[in-house]
ChimeraX commands (.cxc) that place a marker at each C-alpha (Angstrom):
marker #1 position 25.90,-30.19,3.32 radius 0.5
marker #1 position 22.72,-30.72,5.14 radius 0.5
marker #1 position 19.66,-29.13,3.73 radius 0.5
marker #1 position 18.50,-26.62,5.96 radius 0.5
marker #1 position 14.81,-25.47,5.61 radius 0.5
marker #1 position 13.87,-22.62,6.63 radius 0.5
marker #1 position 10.38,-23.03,4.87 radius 0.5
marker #1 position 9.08,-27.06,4.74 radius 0.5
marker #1 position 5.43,-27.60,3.10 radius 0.5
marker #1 position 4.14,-31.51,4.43 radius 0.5
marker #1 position 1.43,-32.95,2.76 radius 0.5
marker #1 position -0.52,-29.69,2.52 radius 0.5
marker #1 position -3.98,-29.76,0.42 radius 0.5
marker #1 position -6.42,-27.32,0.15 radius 0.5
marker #1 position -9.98,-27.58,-1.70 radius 0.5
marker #1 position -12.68,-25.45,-2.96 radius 0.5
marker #1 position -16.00,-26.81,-3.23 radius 0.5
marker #1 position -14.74,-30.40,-3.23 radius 0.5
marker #1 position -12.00,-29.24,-5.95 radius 0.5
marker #1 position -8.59,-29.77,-4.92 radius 0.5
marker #1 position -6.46,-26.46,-5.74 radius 0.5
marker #1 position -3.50,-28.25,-3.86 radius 0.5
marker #1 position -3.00,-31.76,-3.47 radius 0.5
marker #1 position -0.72,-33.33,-0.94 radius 0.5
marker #1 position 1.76,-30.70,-1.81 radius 0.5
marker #1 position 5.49,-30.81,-0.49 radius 0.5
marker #1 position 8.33,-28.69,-0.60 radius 0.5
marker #1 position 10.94,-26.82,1.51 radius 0.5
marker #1 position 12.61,-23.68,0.71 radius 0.5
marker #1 position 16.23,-23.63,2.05 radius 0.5
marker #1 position 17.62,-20.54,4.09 radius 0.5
marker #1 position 19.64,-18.29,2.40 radius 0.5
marker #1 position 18.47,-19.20,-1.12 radius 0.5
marker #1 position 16.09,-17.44,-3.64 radius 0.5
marker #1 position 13.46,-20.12,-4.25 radius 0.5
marker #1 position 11.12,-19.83,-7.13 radius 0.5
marker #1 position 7.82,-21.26,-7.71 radius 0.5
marker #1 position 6.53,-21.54,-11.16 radius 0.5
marker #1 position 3.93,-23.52,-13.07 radius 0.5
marker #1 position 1.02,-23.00,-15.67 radius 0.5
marker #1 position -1.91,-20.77,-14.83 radius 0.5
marker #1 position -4.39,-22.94,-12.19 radius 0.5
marker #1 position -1.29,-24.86,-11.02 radius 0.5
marker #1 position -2.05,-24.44,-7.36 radius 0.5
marker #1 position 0.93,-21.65,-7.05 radius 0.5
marker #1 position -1.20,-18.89,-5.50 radius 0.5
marker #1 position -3.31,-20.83,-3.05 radius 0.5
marker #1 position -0.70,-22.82,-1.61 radius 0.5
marker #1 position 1.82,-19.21,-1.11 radius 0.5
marker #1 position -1.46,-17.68,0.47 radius 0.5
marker #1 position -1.45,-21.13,3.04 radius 0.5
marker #1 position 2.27,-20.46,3.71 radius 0.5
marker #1 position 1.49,-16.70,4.18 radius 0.5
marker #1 position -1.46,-17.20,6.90 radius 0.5
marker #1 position -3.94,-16.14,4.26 radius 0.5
marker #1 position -5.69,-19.76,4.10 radius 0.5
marker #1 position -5.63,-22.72,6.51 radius 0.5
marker #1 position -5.20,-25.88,4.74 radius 0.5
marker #1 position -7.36,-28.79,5.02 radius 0.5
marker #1 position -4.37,-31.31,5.43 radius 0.5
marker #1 position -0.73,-30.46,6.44 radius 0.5
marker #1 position 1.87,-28.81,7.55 radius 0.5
marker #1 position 3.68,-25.60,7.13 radius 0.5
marker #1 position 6.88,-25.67,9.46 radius 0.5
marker #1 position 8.70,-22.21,9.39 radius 0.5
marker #1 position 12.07,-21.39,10.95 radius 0.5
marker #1 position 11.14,-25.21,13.05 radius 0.5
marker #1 position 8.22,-23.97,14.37 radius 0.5
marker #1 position 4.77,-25.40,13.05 radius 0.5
marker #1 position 2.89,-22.58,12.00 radius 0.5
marker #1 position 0.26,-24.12,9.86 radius 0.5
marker #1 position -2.64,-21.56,10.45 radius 0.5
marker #1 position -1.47,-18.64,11.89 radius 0.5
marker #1 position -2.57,-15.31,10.57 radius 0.5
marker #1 position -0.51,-13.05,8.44 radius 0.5
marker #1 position 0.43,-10.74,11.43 radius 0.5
marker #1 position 1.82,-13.74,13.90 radius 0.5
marker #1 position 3.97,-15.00,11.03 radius 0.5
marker #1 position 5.05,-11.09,10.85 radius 0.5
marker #1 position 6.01,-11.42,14.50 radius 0.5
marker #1 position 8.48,-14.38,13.78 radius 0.5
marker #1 position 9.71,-12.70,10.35 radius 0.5
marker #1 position 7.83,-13.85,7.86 radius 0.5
marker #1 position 6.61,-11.29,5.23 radius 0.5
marker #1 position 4.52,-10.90,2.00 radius 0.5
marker #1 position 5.14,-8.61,-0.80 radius 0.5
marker #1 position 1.88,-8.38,-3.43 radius 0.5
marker #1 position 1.49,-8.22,-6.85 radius 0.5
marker #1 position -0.39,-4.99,-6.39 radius 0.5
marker #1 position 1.75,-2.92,-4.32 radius 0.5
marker #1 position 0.17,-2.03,-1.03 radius 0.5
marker #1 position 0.86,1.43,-0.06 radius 0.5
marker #1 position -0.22,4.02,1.93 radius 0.5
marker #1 position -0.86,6.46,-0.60 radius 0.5
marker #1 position -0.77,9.70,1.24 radius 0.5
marker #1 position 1.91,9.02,3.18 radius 0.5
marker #1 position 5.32,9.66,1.82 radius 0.5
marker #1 position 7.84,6.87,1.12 radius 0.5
marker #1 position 9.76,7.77,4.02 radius 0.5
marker #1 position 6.87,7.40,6.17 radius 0.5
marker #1 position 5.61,4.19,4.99 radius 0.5
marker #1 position 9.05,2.75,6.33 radius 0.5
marker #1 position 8.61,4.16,9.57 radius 0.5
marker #1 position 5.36,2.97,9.84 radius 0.5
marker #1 position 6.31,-1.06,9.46 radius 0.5
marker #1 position 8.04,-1.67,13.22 radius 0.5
marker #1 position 5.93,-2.66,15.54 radius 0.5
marker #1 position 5.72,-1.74,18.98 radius 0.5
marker #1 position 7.29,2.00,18.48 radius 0.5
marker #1 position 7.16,3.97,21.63 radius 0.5
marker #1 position 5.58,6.43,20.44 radius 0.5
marker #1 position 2.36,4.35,20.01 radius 0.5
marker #1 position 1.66,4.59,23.27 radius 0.5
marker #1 position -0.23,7.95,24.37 radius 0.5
marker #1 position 1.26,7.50,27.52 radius 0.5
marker #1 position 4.66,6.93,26.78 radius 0.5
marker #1 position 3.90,10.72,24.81 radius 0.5
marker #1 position 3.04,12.07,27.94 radius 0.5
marker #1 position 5.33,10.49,30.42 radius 0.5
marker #1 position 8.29,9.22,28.32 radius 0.5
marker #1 position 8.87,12.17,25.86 radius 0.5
marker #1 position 12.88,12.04,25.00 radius 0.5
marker #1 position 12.72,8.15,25.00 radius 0.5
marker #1 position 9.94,8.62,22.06 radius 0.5
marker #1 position 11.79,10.96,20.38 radius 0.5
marker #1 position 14.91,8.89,20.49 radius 0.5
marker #1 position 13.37,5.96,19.24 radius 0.5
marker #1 position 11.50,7.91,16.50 radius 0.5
marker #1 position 15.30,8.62,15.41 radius 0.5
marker #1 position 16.40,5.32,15.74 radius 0.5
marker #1 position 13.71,4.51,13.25 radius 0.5
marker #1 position 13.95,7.46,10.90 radius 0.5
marker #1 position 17.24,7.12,10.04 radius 0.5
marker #1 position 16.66,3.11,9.85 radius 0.5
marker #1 position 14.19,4.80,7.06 radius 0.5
marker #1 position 16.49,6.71,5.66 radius 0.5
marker #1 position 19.44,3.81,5.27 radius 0.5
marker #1 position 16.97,1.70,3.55 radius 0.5
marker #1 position 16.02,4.28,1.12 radius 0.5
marker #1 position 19.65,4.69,0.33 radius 0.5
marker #1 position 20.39,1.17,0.16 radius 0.5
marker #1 position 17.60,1.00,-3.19 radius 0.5
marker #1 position 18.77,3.95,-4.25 radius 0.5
marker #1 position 15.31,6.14,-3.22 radius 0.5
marker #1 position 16.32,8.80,-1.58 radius 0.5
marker #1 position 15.12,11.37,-3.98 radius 0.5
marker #1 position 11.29,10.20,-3.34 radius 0.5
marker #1 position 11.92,9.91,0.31 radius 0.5
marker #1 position 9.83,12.71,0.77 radius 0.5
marker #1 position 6.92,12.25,-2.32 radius 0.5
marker #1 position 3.55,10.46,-1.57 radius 0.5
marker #1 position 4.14,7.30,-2.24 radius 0.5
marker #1 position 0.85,7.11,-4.85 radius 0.5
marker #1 position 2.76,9.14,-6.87 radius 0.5
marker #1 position 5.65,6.78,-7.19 radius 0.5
marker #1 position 5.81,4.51,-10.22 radius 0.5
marker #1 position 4.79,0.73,-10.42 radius 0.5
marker #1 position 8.42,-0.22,-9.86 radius 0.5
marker #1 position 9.43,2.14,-7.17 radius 0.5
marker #1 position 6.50,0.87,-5.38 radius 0.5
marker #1 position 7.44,-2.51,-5.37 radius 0.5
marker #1 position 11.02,-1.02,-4.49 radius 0.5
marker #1 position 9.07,0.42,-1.28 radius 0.5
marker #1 position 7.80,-3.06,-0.43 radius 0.5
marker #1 position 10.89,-4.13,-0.63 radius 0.5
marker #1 position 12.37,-1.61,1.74 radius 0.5
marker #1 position 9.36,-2.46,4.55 radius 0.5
marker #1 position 10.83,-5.73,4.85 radius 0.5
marker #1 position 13.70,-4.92,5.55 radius 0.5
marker #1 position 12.63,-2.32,8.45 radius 0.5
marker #1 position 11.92,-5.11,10.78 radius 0.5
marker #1 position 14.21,-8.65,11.11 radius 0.5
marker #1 position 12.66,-10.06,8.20 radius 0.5
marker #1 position 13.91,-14.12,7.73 radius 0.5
marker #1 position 12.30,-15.23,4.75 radius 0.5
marker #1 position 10.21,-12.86,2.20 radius 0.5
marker #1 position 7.64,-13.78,0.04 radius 0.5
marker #1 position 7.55,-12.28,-3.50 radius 0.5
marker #1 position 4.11,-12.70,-5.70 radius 0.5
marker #1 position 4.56,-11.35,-9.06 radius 0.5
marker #1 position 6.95,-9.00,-8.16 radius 0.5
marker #1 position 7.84,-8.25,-12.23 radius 0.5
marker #1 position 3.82,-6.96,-12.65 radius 0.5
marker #1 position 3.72,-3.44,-13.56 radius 0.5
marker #1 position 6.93,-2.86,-13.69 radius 0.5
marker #1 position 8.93,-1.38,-16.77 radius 0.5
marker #1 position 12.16,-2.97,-17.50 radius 0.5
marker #1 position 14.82,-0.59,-16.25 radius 0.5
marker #1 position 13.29,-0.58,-12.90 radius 0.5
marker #1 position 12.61,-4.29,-13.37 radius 0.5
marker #1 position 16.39,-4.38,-13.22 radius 0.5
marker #1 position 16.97,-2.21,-10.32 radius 0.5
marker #1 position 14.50,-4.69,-8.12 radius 0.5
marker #1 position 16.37,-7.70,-9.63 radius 0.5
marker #1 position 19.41,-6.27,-8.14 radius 0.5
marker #1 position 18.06,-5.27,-5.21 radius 0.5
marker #1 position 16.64,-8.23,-4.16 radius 0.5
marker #1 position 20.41,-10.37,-5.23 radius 0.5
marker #1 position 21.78,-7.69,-2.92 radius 0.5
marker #1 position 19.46,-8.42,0.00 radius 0.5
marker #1 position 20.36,-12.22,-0.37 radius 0.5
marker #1 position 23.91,-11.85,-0.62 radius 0.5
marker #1 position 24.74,-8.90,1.43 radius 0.5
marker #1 position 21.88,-9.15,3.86 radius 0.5
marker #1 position 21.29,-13.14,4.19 radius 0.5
marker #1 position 17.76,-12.56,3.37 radius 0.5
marker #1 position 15.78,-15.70,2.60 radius 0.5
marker #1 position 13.35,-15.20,-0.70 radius 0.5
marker #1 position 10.43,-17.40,-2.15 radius 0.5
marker #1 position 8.97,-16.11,-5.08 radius 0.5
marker #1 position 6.34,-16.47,-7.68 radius 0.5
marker #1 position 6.46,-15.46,-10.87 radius 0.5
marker #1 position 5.61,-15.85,-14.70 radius 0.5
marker #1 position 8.61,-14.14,-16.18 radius 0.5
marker #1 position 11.06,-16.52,-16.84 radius 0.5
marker #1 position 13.68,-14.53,-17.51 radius 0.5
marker #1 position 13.90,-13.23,-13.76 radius 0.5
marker #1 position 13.17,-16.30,-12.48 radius 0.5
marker #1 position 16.60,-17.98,-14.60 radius 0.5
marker #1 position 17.98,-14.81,-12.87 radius 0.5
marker #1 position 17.23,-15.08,-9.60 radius 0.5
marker #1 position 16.25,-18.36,-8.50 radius 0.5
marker #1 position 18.25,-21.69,-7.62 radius 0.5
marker #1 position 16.43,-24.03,-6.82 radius 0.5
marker #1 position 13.21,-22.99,-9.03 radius 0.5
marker #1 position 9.76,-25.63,-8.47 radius 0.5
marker #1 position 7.19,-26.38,-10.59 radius 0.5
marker #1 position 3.78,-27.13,-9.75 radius 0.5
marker #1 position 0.80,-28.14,-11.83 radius 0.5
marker #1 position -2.48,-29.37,-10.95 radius 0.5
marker #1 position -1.71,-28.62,-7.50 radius 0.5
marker #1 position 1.52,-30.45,-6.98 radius 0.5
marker #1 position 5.51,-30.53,-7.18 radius 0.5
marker #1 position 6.18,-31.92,-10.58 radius 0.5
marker #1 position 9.59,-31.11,-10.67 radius 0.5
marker #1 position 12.66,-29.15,-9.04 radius 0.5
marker #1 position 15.96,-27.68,-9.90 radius 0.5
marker #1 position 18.24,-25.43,-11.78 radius 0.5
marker #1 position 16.30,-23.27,-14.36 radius 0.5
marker #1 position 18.27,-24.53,-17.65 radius 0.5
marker #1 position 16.91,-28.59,-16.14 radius 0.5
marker #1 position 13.42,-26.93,-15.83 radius 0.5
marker #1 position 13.76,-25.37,-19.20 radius 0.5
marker #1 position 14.46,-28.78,-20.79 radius 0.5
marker #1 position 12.09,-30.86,-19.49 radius 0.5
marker #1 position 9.88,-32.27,-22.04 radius 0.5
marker #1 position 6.90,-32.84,-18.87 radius 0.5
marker #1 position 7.20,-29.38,-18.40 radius 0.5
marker #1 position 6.65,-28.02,-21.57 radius 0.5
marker #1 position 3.58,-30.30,-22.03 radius 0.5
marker #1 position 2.12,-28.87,-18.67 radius 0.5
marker #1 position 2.67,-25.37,-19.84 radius 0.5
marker #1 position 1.58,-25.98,-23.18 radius 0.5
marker #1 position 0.05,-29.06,-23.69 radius 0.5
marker #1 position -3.13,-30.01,-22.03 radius 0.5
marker #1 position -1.78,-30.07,-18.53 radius 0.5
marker #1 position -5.06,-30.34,-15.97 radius 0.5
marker #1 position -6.11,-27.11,-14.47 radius 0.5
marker #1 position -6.94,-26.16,-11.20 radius 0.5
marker #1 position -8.16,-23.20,-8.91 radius 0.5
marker link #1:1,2 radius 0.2
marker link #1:2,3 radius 0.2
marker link #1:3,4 radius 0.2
marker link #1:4,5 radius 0.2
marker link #1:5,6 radius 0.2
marker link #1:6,7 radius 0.2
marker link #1:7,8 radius 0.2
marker link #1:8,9 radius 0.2
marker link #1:9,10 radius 0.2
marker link #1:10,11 radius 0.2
marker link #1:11,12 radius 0.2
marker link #1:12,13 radius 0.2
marker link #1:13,14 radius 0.2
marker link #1:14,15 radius 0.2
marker link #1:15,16 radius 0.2
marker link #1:16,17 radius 0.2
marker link #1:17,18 radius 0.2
marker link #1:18,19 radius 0.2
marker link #1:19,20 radius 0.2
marker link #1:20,21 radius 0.2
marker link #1:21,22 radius 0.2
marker link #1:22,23 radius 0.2
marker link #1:23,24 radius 0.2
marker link #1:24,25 radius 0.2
marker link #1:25,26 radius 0.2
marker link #1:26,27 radius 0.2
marker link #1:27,28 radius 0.2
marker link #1:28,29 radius 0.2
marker link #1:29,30 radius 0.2
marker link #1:30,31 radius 0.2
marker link #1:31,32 radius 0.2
marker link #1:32,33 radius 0.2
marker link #1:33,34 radius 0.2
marker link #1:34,35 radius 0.2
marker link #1:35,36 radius 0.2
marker link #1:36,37 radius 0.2
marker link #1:37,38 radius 0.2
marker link #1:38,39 radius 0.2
marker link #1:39,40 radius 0.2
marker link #1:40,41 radius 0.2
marker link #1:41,42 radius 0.2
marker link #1:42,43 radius 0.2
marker link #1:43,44 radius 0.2
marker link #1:44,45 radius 0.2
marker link #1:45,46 radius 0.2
marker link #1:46,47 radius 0.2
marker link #1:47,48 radius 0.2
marker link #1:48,49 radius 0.2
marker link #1:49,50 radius 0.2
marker link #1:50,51 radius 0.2
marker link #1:51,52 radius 0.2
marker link #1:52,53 radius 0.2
marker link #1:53,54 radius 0.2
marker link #1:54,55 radius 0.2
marker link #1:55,56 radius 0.2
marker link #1:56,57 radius 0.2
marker link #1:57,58 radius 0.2
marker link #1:58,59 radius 0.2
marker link #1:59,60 radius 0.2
marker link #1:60,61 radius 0.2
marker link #1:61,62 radius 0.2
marker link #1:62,63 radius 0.2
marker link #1:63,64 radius 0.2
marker link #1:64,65 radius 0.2
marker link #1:65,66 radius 0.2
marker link #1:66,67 radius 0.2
marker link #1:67,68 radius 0.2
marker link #1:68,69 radius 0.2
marker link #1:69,70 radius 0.2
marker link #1:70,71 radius 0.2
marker link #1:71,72 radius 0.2
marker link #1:72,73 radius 0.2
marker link #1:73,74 radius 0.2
marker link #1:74,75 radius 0.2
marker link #1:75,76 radius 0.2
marker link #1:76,77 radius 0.2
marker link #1:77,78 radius 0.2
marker link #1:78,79 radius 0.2
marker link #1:79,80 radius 0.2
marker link #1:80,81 radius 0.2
marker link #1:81,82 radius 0.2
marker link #1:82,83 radius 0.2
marker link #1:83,84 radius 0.2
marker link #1:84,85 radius 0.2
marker link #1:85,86 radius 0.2
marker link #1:86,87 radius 0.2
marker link #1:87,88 radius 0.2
marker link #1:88,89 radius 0.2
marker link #1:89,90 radius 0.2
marker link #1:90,91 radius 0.2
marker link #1:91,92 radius 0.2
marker link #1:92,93 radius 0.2
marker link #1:93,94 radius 0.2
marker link #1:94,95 radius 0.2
marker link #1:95,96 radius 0.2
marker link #1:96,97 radius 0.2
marker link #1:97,98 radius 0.2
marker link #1:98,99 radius 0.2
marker link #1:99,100 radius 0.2
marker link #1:100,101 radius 0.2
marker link #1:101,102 radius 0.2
marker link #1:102,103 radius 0.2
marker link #1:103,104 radius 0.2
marker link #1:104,105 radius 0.2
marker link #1:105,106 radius 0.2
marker link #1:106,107 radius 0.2
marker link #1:107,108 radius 0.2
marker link #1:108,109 radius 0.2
marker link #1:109,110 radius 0.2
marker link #1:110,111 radius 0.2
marker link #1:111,112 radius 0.2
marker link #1:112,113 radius 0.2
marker link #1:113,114 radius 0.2
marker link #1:114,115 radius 0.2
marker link #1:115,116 radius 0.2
marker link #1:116,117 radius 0.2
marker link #1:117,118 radius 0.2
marker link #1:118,119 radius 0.2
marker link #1:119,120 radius 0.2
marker link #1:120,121 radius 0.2
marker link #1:121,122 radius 0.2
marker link #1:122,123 radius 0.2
marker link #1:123,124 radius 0.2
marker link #1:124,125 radius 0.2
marker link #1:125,126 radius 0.2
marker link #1:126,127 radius 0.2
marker link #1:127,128 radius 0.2
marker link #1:128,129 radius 0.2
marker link #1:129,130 radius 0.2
marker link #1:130,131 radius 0.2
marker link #1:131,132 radius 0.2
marker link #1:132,133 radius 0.2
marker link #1:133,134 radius 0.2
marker link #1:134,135 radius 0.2
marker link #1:135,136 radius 0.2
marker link #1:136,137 radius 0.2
marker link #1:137,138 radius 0.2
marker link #1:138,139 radius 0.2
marker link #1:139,140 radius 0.2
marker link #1:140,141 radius 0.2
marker link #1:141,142 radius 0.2
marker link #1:142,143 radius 0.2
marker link #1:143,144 radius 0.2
marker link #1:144,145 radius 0.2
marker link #1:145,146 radius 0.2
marker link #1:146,147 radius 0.2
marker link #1:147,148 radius 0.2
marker link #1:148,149 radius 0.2
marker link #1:149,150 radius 0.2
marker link #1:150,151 radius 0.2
marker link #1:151,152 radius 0.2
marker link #1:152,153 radius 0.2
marker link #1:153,154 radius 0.2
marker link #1:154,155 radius 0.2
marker link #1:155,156 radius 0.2
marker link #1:156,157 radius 0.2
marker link #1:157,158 radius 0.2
marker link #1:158,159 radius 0.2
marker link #1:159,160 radius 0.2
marker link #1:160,161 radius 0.2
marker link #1:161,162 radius 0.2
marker link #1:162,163 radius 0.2
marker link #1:163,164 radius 0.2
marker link #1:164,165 radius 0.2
marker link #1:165,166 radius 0.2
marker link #1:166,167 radius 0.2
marker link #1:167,168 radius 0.2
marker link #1:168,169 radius 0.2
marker link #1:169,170 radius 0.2
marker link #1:170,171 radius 0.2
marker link #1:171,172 radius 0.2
marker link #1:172,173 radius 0.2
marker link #1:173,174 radius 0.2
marker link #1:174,175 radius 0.2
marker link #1:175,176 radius 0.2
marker link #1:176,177 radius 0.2
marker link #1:177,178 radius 0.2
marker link #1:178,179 radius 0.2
marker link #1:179,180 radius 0.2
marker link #1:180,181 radius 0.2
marker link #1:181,182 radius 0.2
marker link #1:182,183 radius 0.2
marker link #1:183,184 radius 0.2
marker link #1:184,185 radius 0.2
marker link #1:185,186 radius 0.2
marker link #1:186,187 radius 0.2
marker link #1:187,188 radius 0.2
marker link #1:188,189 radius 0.2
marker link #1:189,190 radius 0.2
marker link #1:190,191 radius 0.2
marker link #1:191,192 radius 0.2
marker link #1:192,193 radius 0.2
marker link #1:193,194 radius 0.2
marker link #1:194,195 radius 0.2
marker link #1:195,196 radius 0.2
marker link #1:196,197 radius 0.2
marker link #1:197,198 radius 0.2
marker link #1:198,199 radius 0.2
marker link #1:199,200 radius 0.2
marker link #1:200,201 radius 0.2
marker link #1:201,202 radius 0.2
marker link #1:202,203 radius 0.2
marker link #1:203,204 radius 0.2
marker link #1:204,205 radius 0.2
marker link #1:205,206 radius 0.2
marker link #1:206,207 radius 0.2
marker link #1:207,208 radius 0.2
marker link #1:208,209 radius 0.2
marker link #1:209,210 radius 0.2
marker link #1:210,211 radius 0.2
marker link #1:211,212 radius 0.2
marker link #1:212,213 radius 0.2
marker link #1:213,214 radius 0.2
marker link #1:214,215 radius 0.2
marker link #1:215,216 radius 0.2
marker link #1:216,217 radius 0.2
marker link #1:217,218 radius 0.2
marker link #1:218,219 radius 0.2
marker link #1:219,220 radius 0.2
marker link #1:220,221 radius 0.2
marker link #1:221,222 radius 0.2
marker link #1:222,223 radius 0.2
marker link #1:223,224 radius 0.2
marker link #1:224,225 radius 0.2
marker link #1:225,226 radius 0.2
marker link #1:226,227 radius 0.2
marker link #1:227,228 radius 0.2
marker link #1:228,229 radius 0.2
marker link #1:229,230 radius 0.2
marker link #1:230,231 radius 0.2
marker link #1:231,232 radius 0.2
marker link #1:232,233 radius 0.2
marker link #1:233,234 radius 0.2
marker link #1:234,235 radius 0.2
marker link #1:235,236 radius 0.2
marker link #1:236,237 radius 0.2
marker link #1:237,238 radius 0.2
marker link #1:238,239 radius 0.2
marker link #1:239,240 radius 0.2
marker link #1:240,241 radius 0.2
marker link #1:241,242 radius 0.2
marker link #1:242,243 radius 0.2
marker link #1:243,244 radius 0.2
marker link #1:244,245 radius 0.2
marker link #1:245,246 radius 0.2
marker link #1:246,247 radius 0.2
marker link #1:247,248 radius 0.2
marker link #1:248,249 radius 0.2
marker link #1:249,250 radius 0.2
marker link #1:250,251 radius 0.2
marker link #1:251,252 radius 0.2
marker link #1:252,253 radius 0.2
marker link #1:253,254 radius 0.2
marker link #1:254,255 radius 0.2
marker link #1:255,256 radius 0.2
marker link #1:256,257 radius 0.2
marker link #1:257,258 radius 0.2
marker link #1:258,259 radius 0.2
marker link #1:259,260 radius 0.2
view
C-alpha cells in the first residue's frame, strides 16, 4: 500500500538567534493514523508542531497538508481547510457553558450576520438548530451531556480537554493536532480521552498527530510514533522498536544535545 500523507514536513528548519531549534526536519503523518511525536525535552517537538500549526513560519521548508503547500499560513486558514490544534492548557471560554462553546466553533453561522437577523429570521433559527443539536450529538458521543449546560471553567482538567476534543469535531476537521493532551488530567478521565480519541479515529476517520511525554498513552495510541532530538527525526516506528533502541535511550537519558 502506498503511503498516503496527509501531513508531509520537507526540509523544514527554524532558528532562534542563530540557534537551530529544528534542523532540516522531515516527516509525514499518514491519513487515518494516530501519529506521535516524542523526544527529550529541547528536542525541537514544540517548535516544529507550532510551524505545522501556522504558529511560526519556518526559515527553510515545506509543510504540504492534504497536497496543498501551506507552509506559512496562519492558524485560522489552516482551520478553513481542516486543520486544528488542541493545547496543553485547555482554551475555553469560561463563562460560556460547554454546550455553547460547541456552538460557537462553525464558522460562517447565519446568525452572524445582523442582517440575516433582521431579514432572514426562520433560516437563522433553523440553522441555530442544525448546530445545537450538532452540539448536543457531540456531547453525547464523549459522554458530556450532564455538563452540557455548566460553565465550562467549572469543568475539570480532563473534561476540558474532552471539550476540545468535541470543537473539533463541530466543523470537518481532517487531521487534529494534540499537544500534551495527558497534562492535567487525572487518570480515569485520562482514560475516557484515550478512548475517545481511538473512537474518533476508528469510527470517525479522524487523522491525529500528537505530542506527548507519557509513554504509556503514546504505546496506546500511536502507530507510527517519531522521535526527534536536537531538532531532527532520529528514528520512527512501532512503540515496543522505539522502546528498545539503545540511541534512544541515550538521547533521553544520556547527554543527548539540547535545543530550544
Amino acid at each position: 500500500m502506498s503511503f498516503d500523507a496527509i501531513i508531509e514536513v520537507k526540509n523544514v528548519s527554524k532558528y532562534f538567534g542563530g540557534i537551530s531549534a529544528v534542523n532540516n526536519c522531515s516527516l509525514k503523518v499518514e491519513r487515518g493514523s494516530i501519529t506521535g511525536l516524542i523526544g527529550p525535552n529541547g528536542a525541537g517537538k514544540t517548535t516544529l508542531f507550532n510551524i505545522v500549526a501556522g504558529t511560526l513560519k519556518p526559515d527553510a521548508g515545506q509543510v504540504i497538508f492534504d497536497d496543498k503547500d501551506v507552509t506559512g499560513l496562519p492558524p485560522h486558514k489552516l482551520f478553513d481547510l481542516g486543520l486544528l490544534r488542541t493545547f496543553q492548557l485547555a482554551h475555553e471560554f469560561s463563562q460560556m457553558s460547554a454546550l455553547e462553546n460547541l456552538m460557537v466553533v462553525p464558522s460562517n453561522q447565519l446568525g452572524e450576520s445582523l442582517l440575516n437577523v433582521w431579514l432572514k429570521p426562520k433560516m437563522v433559527a433553523s440553522n441555530d438548530l442544525e448546530v445545537r443539536q450538532k452540539a448536543n450529538d457531540v456531547l453525547d458521543f464523549l459522554k458530556l451531556s450532564h455538563v452540557k449546560n455548566e460553565l465550562a471553567g467549572n469543568l475539570s482538567g480532563g473534561q476540558k480537554k474532552l471539550l476540545e476534543l468535541g470543537r473539533t469535531m463541530m466543523v470537518d476537521a481532517k487531521i487534529v493536532l494534540l499537544d500534551e493532551v495527558a497534562a492535567g488530567v487525572n487518570r480515569t478521565l485520562l482514560n475516557d480521552l484515550a478512548s475517545n480519541i481511538e473512537r474518533m479515529n476508528k469510527e470517525l476517520g479522524y487523522t491525529f498527530f500528537v505530542i506527548e511525554h507519557d509513554m504509556d498513552l503514546i504505546g496506546r495510541l500511536c502507530d507510527p510514533v517519531i522521535v526527534m532530538a536536537a531538532g531532527e527525526v532520529m528514528a520512527q516506528g512501532k512503540m515496543q522498536e522505539i522502546r528498545n533502541n539503545p540511541e534512544i535511550i541515550a538521547a533521553y537519558f544520556g547527554d543527548a544535545p539540547k535545543v530550544a
